[in-house]
C-alpha positions in Angstrom: -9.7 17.4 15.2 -12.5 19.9 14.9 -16.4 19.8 15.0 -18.0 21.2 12.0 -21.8 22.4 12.2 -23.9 21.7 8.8 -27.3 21.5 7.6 -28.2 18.9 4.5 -31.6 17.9 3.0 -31.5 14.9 0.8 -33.8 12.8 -1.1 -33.9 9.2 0.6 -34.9 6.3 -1.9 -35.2 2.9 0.3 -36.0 -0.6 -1.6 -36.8 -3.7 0.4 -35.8 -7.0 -1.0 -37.4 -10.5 -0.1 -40.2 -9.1 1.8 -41.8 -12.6 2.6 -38.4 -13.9 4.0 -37.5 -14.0 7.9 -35.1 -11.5 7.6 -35.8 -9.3 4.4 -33.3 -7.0 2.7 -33.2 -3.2 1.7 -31.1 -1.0 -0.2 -30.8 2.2 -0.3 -29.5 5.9 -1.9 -29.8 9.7 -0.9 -28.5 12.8 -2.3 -28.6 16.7 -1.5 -27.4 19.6 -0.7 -25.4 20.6 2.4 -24.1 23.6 4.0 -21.6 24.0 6.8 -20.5 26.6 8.8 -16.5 26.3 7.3 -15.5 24.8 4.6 -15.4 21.1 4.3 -12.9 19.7 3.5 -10.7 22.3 4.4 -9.7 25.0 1.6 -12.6 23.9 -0.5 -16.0 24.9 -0.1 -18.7 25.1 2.6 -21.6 24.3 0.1 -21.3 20.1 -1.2 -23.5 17.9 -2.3 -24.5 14.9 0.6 -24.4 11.5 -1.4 -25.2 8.0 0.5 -25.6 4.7 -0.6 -26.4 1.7 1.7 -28.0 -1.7 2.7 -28.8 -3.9 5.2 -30.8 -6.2 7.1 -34.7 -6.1 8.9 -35.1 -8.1 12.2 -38.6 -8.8 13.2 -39.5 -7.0 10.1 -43.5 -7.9 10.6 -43.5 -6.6 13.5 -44.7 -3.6 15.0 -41.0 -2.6 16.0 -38.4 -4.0 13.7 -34.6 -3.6 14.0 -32.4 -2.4 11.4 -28.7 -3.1 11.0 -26.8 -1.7 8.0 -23.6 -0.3 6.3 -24.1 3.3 4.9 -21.0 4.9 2.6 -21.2 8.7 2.3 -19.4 10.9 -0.3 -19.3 15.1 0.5 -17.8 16.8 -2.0 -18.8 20.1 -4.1 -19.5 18.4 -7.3 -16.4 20.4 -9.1 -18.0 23.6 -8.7 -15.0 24.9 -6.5 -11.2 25.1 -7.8 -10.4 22.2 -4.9 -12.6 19.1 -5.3 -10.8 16.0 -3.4 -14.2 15.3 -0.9 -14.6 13.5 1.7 -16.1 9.8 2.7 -16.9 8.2 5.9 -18.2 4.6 6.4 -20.8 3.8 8.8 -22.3 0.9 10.5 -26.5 1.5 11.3 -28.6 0.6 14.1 -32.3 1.7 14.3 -35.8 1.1 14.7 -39.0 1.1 12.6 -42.3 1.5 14.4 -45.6 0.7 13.0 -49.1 1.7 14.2 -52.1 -0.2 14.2 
C-alpha cells in the first residue's frame, strides 16, 4: 500500500482501423524507459522498461472533439537486467478526448 514516484518516456505507435466507419477502431503499442524513486517491484530494480499495448473505440471520430474508450495492458519489468525479474502488470480501462483545430 505505498505510492511510488517515477518518470518514463516511451515511444507511442497508434493505428486507426476502419476510418470511414461510424465508429472507427485503433490499436495501439508503447515502450520505454522508466525510473522510480524505489524499486519497483520491490527487491528488484528502480530502472524497468514501460511496455503497453492497447485498443479501442472513437466516438464522433469526425468531429472536432472525439471520445475515446479503450483497454490498455501494461508490463514494468527490468528486462532481466537485475538478478529479480518477476514485473509487474496492471489493466486499465481509457477515457479521453481528441481535439482538432480548424
Amino acid at each position: 500500500d505505498e505510492s511510488v514516484r517515477a518518470i518514463s518516456a516511451a515511444v507511442l505507435l497508434r493505428r486507426n482501423f476502419f476510418t470511414d466507419a461510424r465508429v472507427p477502431l485503433y490499436g495501439e503499442v508503447s515502450s520505454g524507459p522508466m525510473w522510480s524513486e524505489r524499486r519497483v517491484p520491490a527487491a528488484t530494480s528502480r530502472f524497468n522498461f514501460n511496455t503497453q499495448l492497447g485498443g479501442g473505440a472513437i466516438l464522433f471520430a469526425h468531429s472536432r472533439a472525439a471520445l475515446l474508450f479503450g483497454y490498455r495492458f501494461m508490463h514494468i519489468s527490468n528486462g532481466g537486467y537485475a538478478p529479480r525479474n518477476p514485473g509487474l502488470n496492471v489493466h486499465s480501462l481509457l477515457i479521453g478526448a481528441r481535439f482538432r483545430g480548424r
